[in-house]
DSSP file (Angstrom, degrees, kcal/mol; ACC not computed):
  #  RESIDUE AA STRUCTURE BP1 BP2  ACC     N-H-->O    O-->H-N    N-H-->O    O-->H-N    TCO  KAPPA ALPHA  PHI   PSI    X-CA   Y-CA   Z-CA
    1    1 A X              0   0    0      0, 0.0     2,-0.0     0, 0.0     0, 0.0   0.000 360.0 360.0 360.0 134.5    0.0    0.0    0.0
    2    2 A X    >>  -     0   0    0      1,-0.2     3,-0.6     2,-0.0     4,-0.5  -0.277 360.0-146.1 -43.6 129.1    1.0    3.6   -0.8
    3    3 A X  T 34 S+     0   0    0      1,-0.2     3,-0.3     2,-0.1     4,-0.3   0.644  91.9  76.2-105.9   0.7    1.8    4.9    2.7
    4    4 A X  T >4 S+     0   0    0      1,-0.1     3,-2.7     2,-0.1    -1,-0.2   0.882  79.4  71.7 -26.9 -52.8    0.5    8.2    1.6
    5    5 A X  T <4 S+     0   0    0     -3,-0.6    -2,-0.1     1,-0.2    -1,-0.1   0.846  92.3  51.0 -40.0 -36.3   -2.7    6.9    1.9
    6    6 A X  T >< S+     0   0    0     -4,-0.5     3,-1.3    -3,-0.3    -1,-0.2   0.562  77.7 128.3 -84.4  -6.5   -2.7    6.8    5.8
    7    7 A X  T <  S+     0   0    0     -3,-2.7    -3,-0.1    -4,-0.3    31,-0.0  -0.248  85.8   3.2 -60.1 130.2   -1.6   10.6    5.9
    8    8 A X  T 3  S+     0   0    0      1,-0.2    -1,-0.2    -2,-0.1     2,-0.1   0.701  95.5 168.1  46.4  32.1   -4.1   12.5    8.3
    9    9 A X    <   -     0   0    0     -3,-1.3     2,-0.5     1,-0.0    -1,-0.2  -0.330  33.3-148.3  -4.5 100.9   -5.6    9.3    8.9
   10   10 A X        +     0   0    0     -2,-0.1     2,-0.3    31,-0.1    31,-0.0  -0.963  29.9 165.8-116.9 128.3   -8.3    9.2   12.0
   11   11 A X        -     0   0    0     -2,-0.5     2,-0.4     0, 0.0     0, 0.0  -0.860  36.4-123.2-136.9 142.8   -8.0    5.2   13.6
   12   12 A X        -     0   0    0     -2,-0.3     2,-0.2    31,-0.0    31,-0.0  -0.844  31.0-169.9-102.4 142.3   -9.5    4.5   16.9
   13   13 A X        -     0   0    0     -2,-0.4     2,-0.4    29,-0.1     3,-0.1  -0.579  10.2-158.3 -98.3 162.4   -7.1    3.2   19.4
   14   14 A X    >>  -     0   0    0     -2,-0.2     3,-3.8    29,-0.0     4,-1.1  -0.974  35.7 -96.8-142.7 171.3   -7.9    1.9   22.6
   15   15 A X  H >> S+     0   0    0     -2,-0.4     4,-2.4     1,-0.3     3,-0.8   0.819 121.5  57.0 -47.5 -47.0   -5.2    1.7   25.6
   16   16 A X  H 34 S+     0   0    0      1,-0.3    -1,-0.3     2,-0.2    52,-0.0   0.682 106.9  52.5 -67.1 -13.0   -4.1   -1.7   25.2
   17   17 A X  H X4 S+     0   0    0     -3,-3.8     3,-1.8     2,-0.2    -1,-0.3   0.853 106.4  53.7 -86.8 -36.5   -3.1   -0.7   21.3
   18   18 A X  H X< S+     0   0    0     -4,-1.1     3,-1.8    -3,-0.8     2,-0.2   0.997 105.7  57.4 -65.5 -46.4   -1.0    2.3   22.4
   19   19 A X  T 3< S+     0   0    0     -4,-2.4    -1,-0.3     1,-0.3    -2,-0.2   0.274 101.3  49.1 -56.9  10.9    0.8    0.1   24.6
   20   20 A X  T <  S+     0   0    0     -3,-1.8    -1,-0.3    -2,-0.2     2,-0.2  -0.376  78.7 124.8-139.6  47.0    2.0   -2.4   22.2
   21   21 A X    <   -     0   0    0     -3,-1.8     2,-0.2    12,-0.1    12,-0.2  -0.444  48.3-156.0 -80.8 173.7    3.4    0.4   19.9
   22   22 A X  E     -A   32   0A   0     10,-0.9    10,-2.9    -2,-0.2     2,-0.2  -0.791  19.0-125.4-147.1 144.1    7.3   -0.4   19.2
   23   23 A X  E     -A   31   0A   0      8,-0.3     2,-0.4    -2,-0.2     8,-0.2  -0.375  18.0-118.5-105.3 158.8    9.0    2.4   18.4
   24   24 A X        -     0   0    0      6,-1.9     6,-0.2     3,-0.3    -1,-0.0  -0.848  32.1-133.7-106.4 146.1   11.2    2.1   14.6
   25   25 A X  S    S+     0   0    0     -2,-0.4    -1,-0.2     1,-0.1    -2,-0.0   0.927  94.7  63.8 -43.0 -67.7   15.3    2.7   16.0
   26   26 A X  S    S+     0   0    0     -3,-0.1     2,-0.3     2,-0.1    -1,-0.1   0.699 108.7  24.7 -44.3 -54.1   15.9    4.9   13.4
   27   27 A X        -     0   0    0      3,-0.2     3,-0.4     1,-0.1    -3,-0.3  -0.869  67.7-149.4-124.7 140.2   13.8    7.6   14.0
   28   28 A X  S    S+     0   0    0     -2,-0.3    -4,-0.2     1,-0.2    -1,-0.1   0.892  90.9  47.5 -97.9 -32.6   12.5    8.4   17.7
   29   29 A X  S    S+     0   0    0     -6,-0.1     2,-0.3     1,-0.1    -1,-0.2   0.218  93.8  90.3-100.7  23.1    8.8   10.1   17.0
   30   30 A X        -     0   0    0     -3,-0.4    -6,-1.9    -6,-0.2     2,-0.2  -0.985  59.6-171.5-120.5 107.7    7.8    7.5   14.6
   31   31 A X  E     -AB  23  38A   0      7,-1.8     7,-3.4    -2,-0.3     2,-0.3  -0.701   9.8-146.0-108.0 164.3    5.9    4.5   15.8
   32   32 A X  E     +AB  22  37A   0    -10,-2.9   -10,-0.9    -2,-0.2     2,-0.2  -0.994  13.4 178.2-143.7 142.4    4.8    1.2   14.3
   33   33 A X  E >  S- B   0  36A   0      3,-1.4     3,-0.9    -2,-0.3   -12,-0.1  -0.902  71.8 -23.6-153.0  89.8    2.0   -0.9   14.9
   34   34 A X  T 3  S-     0   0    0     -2,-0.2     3,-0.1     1,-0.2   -13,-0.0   0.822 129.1 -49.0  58.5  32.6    0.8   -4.1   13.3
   35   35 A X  T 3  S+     0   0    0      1,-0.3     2,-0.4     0, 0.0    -1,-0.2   0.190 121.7 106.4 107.2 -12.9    3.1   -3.0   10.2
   36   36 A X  E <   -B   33   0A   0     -3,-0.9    -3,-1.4   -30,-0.0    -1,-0.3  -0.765  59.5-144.2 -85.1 127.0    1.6    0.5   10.0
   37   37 A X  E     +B   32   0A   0     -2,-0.4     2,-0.3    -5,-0.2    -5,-0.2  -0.648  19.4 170.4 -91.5 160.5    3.5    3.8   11.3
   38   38 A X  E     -B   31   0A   0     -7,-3.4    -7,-1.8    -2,-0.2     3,-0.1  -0.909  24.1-179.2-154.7-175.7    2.4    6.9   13.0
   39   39 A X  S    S+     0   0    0      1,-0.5     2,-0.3    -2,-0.3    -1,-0.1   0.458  73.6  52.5-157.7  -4.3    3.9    9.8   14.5
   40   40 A X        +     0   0    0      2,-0.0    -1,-0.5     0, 0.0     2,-0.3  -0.967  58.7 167.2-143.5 110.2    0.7   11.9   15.8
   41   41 A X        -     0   0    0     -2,-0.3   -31,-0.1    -3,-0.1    -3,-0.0  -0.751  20.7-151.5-116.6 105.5   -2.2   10.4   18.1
   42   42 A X        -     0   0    0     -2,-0.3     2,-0.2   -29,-0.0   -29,-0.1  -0.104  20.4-170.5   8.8 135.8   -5.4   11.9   20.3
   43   43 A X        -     0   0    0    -31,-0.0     2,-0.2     2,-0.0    -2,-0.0  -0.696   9.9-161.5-147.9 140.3   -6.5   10.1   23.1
   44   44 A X        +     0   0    0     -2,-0.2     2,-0.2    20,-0.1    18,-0.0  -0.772  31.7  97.7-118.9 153.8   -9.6   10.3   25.5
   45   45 A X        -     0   0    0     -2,-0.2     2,-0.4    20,-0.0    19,-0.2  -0.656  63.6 -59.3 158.4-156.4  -10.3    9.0   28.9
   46   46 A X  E     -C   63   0B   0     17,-0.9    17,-1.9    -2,-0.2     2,-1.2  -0.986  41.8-135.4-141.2  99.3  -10.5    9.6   32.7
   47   47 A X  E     +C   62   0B   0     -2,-0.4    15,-0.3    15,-0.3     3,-0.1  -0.480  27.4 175.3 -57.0 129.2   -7.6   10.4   34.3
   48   48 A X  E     +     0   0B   0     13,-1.7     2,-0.4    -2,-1.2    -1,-0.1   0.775  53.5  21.1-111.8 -10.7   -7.6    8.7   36.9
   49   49 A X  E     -C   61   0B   0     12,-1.6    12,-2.0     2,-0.0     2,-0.3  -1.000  56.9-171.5-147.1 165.4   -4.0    9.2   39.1
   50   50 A X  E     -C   60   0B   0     -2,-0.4     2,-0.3    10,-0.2    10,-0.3  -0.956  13.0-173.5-141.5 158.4   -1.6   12.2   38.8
   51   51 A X        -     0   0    0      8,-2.1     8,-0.4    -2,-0.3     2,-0.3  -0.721  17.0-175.4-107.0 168.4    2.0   12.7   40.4
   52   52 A X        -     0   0    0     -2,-0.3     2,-0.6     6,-0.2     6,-0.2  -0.653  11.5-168.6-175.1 130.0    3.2   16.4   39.7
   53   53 A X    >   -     0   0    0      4,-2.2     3,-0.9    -2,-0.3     2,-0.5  -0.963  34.0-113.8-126.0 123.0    6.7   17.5   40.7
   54   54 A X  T 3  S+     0   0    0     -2,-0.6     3,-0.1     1,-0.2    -2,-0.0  -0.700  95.9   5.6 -64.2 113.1    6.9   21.4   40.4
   55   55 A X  T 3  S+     0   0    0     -2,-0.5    -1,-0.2     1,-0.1     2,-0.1   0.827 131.8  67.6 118.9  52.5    9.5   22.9   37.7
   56   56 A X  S <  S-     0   0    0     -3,-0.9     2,-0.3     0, 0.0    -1,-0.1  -0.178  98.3 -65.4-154.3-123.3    9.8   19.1   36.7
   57   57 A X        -     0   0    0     -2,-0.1    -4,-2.2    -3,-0.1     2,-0.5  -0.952  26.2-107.8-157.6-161.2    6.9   17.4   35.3
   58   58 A X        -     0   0    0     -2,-0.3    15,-3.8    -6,-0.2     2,-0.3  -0.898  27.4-170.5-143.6 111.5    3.9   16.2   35.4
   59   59 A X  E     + D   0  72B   0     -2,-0.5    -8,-2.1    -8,-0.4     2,-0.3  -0.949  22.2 146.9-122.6 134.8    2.8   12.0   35.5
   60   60 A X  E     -CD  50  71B   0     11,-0.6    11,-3.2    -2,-0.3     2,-0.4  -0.984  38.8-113.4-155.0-178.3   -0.4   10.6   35.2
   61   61 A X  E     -CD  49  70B   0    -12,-2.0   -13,-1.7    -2,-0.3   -12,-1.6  -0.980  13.7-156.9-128.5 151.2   -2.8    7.9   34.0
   62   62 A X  E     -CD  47  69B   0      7,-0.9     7,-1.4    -2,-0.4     2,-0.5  -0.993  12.1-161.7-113.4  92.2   -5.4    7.9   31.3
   63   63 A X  E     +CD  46  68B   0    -17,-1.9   -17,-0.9    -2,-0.4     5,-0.2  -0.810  18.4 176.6 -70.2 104.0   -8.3    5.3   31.7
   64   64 A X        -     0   0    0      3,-1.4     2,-0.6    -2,-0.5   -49,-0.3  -0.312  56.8-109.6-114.4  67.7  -10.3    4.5   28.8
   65   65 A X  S    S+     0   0    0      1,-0.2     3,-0.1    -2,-0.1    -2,-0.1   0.286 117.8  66.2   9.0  22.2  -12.2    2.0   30.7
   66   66 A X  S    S-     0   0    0     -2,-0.6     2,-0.3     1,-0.4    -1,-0.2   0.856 123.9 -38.0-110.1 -59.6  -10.4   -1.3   28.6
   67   67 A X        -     0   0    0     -5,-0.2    -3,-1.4    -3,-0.0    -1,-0.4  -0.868  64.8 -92.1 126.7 153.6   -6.7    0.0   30.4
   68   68 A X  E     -D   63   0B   0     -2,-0.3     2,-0.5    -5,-0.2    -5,-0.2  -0.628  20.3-146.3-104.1 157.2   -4.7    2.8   31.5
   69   69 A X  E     -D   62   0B   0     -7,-1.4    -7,-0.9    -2,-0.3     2,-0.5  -0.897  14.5-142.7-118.5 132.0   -2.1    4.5   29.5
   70   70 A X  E     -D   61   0B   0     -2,-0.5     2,-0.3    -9,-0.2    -9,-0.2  -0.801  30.2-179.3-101.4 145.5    0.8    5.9   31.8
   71   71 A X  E     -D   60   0B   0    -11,-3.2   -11,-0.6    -2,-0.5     2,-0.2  -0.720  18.5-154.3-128.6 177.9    1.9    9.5   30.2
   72   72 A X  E      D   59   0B   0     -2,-0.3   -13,-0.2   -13,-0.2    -2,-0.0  -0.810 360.0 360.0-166.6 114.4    4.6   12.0   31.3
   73   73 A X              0   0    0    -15,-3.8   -14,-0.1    -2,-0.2   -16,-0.0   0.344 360.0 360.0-117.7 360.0    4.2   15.6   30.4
């Protein structure tokens, strides 16, 4: 397939799919996913726990009630 095709693309995810991305070596902000790459995603949910360390960052979890997605901001 032309990987043009998949440019600005909208695919629903759910947690357990972000979490078995693999990241390609090569390039760090390019992920791959059942043979497909991506580089840009959305996702909505609950947060549901936060850490927050001042001048630092900012940890939480994302619930979309199949699994949580651990983030760092």
């Amino acid at each position: 397939m032309d990987a043009l095709q998949f440019v600005n693309t909208h695919i629903k995810f759910l947690a357990i799919d972000f979490l078995t991305l693999k990241p390609i070596s090569h390039k760090s902000t390019i992920f791959s996913r059942k043979g497909r790459h991506l580089s840009c995603t959305k996702t909505m949910g609950i947060v549901v726990s936060r850490f927050f360390k001042p001048n630092r960052f900012i940890k939480f979890d994302i619930d979309d009630s199949i699994s949580c997605i651990p983030c760092i901001l």
